[in-house]
DRENMAR-833293 format. One record per residue (C-alpha): residue in one letter; x, y, z. Coordinates in steps of 0.1 Angstrom, whole numbers, plus 5000, padded with zeros to 4 digits. Example, Ala and Ser with C-alpha at 12.3 -4.5 7.8 and 13.67 -1.06 7.14 Angstrom:
<milo rest="A" east="5123" north="4955" up="5078"/>
<milo rest="S" east="5137" north="4989" up="5071"/>
END
This chain:
<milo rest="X" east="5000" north="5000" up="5000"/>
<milo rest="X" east="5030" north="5023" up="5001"/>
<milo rest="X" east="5035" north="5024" up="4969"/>
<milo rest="X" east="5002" north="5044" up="4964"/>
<milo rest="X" east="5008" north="5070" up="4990"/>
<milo rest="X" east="5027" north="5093" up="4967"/>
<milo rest="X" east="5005" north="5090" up="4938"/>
<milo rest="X" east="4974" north="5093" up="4964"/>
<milo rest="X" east="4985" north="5124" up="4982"/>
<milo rest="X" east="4996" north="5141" up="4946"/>
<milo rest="X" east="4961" north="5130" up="4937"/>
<milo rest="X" east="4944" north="5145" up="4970"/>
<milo rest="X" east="4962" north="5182" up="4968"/>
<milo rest="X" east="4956" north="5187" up="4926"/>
<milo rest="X" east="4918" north="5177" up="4935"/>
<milo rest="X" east="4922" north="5202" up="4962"/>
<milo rest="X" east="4937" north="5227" up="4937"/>
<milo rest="X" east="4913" north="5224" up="4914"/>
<milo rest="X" east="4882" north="5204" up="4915"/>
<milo rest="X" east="4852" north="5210" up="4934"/>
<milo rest="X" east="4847" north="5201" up="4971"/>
<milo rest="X" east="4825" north="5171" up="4962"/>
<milo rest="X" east="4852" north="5153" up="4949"/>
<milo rest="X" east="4884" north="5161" up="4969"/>
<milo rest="X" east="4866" north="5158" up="5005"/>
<milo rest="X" east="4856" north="5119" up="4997"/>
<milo rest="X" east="4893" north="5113" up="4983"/>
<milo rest="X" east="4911" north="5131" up="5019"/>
<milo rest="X" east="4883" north="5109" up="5036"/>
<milo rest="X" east="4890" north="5077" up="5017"/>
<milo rest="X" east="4930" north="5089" up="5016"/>
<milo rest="X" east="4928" north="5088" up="5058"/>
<milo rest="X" east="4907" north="5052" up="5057"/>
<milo rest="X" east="4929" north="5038" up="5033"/>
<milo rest="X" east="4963" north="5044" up="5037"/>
<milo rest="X" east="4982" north="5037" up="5070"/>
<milo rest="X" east="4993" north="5074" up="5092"/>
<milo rest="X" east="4979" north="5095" up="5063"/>
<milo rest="X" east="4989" north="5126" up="5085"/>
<milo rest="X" east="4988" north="5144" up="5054"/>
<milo rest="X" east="4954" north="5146" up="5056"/>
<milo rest="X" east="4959" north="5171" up="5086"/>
<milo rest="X" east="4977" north="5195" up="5063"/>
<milo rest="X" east="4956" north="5187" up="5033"/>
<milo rest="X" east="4931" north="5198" up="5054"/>
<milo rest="X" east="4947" north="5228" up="5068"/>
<milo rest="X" east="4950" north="5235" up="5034"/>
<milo rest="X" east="4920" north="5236" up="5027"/>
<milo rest="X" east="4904" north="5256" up="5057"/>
<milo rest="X" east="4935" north="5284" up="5043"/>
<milo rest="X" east="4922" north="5284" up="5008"/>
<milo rest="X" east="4882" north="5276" up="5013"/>
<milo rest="X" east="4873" north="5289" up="5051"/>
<milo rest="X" east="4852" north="5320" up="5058"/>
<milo rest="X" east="4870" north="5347" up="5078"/>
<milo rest="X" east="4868" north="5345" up="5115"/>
<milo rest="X" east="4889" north="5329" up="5141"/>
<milo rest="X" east="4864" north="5321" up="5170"/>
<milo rest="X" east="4867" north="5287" up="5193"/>
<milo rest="X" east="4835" north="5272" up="5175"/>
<milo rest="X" east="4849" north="5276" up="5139"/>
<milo rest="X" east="4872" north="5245" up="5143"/>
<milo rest="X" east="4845" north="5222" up="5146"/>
<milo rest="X" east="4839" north="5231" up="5111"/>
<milo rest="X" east="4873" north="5233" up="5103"/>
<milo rest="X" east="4892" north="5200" up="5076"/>
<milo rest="X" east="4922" north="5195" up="5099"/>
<milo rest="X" east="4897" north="5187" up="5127"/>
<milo rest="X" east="4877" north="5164" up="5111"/>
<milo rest="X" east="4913" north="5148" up="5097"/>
<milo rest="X" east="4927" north="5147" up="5125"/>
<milo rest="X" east="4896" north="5136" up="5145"/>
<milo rest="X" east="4895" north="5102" up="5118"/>
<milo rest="X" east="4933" north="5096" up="5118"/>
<milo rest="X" east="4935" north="5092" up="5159"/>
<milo rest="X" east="4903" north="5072" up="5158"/>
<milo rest="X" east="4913" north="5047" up="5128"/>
<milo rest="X" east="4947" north="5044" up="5153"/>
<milo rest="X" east="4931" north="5015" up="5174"/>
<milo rest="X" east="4909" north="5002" up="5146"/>
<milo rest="X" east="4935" north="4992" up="5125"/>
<milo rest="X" east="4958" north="4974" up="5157"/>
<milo rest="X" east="4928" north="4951" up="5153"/>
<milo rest="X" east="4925" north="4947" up="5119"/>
<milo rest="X" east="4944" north="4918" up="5098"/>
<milo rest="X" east="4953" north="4920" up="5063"/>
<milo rest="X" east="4961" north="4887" up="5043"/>
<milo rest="X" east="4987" north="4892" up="5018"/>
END
């Protein structure tokens, strides 16, 4: 699966460039399932709050905010994948 994480997060920031949100949020989101410590999905999703986000800095904006929801998946899909098995 390594060998995809290059192509993957290339993938992820030129959809994040230049498509439509539709289409890049359910690649980051597959991106964090997928691939194992996808912590670029915390910048990719910093990235996108710089680009995308409405103005304002207030404690309730970063429930809204990509790098929490990233980051909020990637610590959760931690213990789920000590449990899960994959069979070459």
């Amino acid at each position: 699966m390594n060998r995809y994480r290059i192509p993957l997060t290339i993938l992820i920031f030129l959809a994040i460039l230049f498509l439509p949100y539709w289409i890049y949020v359910p690649l980051l989101f597959a991106g964090v399932l997928v691939l194992p410590f996808f912590w670029e999905g915390i910048f990719f999703g910093l990235l996108i709050d710089t680009l995308y986000a409405e103005s304002g800095l207030l404690v309730s904006t970063i429930i809204y905010s990509f790098a929490f929801w990233a980051t909020l998946i990637l610590v959760m899909m931690i213990p789920v994948r000590k449990r899960l098995r994959t069979y070459a």
